[in-house]
C-alpha positions in Angstrom: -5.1 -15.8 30.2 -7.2 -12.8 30.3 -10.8 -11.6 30.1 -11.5 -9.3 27.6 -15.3 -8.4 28.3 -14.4 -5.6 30.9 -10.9 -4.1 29.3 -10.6 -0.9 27.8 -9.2 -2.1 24.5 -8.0 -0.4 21.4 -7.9 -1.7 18.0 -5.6 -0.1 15.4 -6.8 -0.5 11.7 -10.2 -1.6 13.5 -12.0 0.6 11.1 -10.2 -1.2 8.3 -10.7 -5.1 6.8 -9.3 -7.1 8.6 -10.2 -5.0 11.5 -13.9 -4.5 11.0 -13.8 -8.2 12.1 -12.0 -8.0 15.0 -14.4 -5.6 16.4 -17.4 -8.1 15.7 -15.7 -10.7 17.3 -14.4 -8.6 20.4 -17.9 -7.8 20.7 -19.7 -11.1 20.7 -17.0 -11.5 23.1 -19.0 -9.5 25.6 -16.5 -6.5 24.7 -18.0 -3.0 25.0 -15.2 -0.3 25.8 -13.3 -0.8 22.6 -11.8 2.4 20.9 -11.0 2.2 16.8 -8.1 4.5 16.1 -8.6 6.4 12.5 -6.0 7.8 11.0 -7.6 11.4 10.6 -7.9 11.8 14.4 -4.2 9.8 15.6 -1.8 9.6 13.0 0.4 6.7 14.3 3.7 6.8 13.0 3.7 10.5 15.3 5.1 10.4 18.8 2.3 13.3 19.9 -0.6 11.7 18.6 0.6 7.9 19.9 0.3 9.7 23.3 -2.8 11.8 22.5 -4.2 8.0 21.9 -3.2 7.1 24.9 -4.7 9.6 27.2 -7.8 9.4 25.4 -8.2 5.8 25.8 -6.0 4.5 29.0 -6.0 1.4 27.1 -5.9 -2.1 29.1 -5.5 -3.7 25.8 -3.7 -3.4 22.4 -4.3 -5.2 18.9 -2.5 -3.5 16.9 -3.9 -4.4 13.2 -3.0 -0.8 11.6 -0.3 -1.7 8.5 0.7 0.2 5.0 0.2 -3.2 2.7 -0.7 -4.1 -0.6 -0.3 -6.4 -3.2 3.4 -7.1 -5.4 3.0 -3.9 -7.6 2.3 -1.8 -4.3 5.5 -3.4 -2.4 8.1 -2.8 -5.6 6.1 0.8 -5.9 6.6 2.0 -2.0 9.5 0.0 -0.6 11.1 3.0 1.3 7.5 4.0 2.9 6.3 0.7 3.2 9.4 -0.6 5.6 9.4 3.5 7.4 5.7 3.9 7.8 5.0 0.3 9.2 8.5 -0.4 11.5 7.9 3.3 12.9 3.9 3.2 13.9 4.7 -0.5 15.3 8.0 0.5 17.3 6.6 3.7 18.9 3.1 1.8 20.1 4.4 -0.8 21.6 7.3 1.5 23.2 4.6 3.7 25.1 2.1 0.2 25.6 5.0 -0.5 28.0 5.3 3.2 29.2 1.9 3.1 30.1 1.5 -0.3 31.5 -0.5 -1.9 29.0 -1.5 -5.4 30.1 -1.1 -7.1 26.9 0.0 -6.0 23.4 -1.4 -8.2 20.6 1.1 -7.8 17.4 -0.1 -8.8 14.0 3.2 -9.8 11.6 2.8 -11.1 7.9 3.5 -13.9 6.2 6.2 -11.9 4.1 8.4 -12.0 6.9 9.2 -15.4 5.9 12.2 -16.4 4.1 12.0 -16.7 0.5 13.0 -20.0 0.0 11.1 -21.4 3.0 10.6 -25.3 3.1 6.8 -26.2 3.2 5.0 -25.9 5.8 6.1 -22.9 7.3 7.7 -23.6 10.7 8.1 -20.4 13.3 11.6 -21.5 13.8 12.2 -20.9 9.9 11.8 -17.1 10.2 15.7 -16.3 11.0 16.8 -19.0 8.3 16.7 -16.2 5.1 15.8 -13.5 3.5 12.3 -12.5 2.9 11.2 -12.4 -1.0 12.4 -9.7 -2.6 9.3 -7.4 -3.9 7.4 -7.4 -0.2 10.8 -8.1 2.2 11.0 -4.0 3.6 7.1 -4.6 4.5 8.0 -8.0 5.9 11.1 -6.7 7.7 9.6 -3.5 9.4 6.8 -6.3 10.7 9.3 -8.7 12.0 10.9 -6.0 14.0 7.7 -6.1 16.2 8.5 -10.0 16.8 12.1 -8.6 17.7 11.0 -6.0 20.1 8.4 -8.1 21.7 10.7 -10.6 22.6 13.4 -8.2 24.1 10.7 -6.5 26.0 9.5 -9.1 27.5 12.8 -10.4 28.4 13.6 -6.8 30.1 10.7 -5.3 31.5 8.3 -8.5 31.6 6.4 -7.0 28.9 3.6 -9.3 28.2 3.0 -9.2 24.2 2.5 -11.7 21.6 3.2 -11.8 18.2 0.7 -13.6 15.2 1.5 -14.5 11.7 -1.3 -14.4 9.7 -1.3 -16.1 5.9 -3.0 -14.0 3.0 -6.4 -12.9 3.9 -9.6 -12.8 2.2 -13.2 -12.1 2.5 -16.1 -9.6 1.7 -15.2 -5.6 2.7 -11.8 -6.5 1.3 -9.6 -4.2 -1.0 -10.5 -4.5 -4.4 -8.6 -1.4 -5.7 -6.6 -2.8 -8.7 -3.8 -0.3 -7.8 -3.5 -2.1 -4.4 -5.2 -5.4 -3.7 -3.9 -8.8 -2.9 -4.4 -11.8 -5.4 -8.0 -12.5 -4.9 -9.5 -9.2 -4.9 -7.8 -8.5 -7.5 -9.2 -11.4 -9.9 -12.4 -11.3 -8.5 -13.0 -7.9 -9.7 -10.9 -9.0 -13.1 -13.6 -12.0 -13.4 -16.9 -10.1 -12.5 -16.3 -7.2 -14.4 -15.4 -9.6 -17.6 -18.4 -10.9 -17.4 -20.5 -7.5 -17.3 -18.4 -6.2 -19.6 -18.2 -9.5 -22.1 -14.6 -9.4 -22.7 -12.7 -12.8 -23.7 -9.9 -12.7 -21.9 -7.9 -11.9 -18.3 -4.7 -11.1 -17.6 -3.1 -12.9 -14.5 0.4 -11.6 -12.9 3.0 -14.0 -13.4 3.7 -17.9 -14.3 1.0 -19.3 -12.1 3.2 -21.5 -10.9 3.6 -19.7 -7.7 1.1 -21.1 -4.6 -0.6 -19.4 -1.8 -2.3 -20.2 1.3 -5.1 -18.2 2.0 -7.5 -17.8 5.4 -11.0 -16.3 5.5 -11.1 -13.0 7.2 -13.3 -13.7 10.1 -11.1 -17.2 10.8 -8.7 -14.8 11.5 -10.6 -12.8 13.3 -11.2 -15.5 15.7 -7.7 -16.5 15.8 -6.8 -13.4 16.6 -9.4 -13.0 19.6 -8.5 -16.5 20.6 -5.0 -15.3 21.4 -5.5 -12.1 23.0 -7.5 -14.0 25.4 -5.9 -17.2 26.0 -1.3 -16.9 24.5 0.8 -15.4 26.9 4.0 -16.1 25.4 6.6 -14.5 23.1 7.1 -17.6 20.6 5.6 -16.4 16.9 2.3 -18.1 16.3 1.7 -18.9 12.5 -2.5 -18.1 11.6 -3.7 -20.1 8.6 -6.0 -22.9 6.9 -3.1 -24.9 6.4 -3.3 -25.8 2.9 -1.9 -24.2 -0.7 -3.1 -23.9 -4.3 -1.0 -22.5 -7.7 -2.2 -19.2 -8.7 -3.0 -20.8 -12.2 -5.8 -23.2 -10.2 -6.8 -20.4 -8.2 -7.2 -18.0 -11.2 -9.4 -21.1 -12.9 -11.6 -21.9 -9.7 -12.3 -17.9 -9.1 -13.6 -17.7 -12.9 -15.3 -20.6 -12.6 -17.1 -19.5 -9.8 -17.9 -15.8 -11.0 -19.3 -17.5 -14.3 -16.2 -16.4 -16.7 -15.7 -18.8 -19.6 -12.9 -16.6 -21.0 -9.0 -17.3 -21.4 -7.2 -16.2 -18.8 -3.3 -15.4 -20.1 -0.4 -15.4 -17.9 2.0 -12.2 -18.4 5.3 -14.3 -17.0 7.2 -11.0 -16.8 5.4 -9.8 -13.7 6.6 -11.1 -11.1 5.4 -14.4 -9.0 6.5 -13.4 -5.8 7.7 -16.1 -3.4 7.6 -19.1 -4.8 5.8 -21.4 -2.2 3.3 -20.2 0.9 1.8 -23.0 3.3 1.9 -22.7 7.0 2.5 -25.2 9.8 -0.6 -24.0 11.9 0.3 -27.0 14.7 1.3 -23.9 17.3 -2.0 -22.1 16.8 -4.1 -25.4 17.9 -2.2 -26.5 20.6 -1.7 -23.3 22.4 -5.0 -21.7 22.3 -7.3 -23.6 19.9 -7.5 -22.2 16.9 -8.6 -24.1 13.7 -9.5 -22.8 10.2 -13.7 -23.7 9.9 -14.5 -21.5 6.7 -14.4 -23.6 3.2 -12.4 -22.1 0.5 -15.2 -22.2 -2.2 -17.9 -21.3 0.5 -15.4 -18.4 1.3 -14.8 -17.7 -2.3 -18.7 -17.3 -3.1 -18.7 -15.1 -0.5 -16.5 -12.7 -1.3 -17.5 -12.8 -4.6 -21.1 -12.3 -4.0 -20.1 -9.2 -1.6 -18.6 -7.9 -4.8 -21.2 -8.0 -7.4 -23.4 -6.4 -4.7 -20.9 -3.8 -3.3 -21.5 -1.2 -6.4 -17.9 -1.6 -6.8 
């Protein structure tokens, strides 16, 4: 366990969603020397600017949020850059955290990393039973190689980094790009602008018969925070709500909620994805504490209402 008040820490992707979080919650934490890398100023798949990074901050402390991601139609769009850009930024940063005695190295993974055919809940010790899910699996690969490298470098040079695996994130500040954005996001904005628009009908990706589990943004911020301070170990730790709903009822519940009365049709040949998501989140509690707290309606109005008031 460490205190993370007085550390010098740096935050990859801190300037993004999921990372504008983090940075809350490392500062209610008492945090104050915390340095956001942007990609403009350290480009982090480059050797030179990695090291540029790390004189300018003689980091104590790494989260490393920063990821390439999207939704299915980004994944089967960039596989090749997806699996390079992401394996490449993680494998050099944590290569020089070690270099230059980094105290602690806090590695976010995915949820794609998973097998494909995983039974439900998700178990840590089901990651090596398969292959990931075809559309997303070089995104979930080039993550898992973190999980890999952590564990040999702890093994070798006593390395002390730790490795989360967060389910499908949501929340206001999130990307609602339709060329891009996750599941939610992505029908919000399908949903709102319906209904300022007045149109009859939605289209939906796929059967929804797939199901997802999905955690509030600044849960996982605190999950994420939680470990830093408190997991020491090498053993993956799953971060979720521990619960899953069928796109279908998740495409109903998000109308409902943004005040669409329209149809909502199903175009079966996109894609579902993998078939099942739900994570055993027992790990998470027992080692450190964490627990899901956020609703998923109170989260959903949320995010919705961020939305509409986003000029978006």
């Amino acid at each position: 366990m460490i205190g993370l008040a007085d550390k010098r820490i740096i935050v990859t992707g801190g300037a993004g969603f999921l990372g504008s979080f983090v940075i809350e919650r490392l500062k209610e934490a008492g945090c104050k020397n915390i340095f956001v890398t942007r990609f403009e100023e350290y480009d982090l798949r480059d050797k030179d600017s990695i090291l540029k990074l790390f004189r300018d901050a003689r980091p104590e402390v790494i989260i490393h949020l920063a990821a390439v991601v999207g939704g299915i139609g980004a994944n089967m769009a960039n596989p090749g850059s997806y699996f390079y850009e992401n394996a490449i930024m993680g494998i050099q940063l944590m290569e020089y955290a070690r270099v230059y005695g980094v105290e602690k190295f806090v590695a976010i993974g995915t949820i794609c990393a998973y097998p494909k055919f995983t039974p439900v809940p998700f178990k840590e010790e089901d990651l090596w039973s398969g292959y990931p899910e075809e559309t997303n699996a070089p995104y979930g690969l080039a993550k898992k190689m973190m999980l890999v490298q952590s564990q040999a470098y702890r093994q070798q040079y006593g390395f002390n980094s730790i490795f989360l695996l967060p389910v499908n994130l949501y929340g206001p500040r999130d990307n609602f790009d339709p060329k891009s954005s996750h599941v939610i996001p992505a029908l919000i904005k399908k949903c709102v602008d319906a209904v300022k628009s007045g149109a009859e009908k939605i289209e939906v990706w796929g059967s929804g018969e797939a199901s997802r589990e999905f955690l509030y943004v600044s849960d996982a911020a605190r999950a994420i925070v939680m470990a830093a301070e408190k997991y020491d170990r090498s053993d993956p730790v799953n971060i979720g709500a521990g619960f899953e709903i069928k796109i279908k009822d998740l495409a109903a519940l998000i109308a409902k909620l943004s005040g669409f009365g329209g149809e909502l049709v199903y175009d079966s040949s996109k894609p579902d994805g993998q078939p099942r998501r739900c994570l055993d989140t027992c790990r998470a509690f027992s080692e450190f504490g964490f627990k899901a707290g956020t609703g998923f309606e109170d989260g959903l109005r949320a995010t919705i209402e961020w939305y509409k008031n986003s000029g978006k």
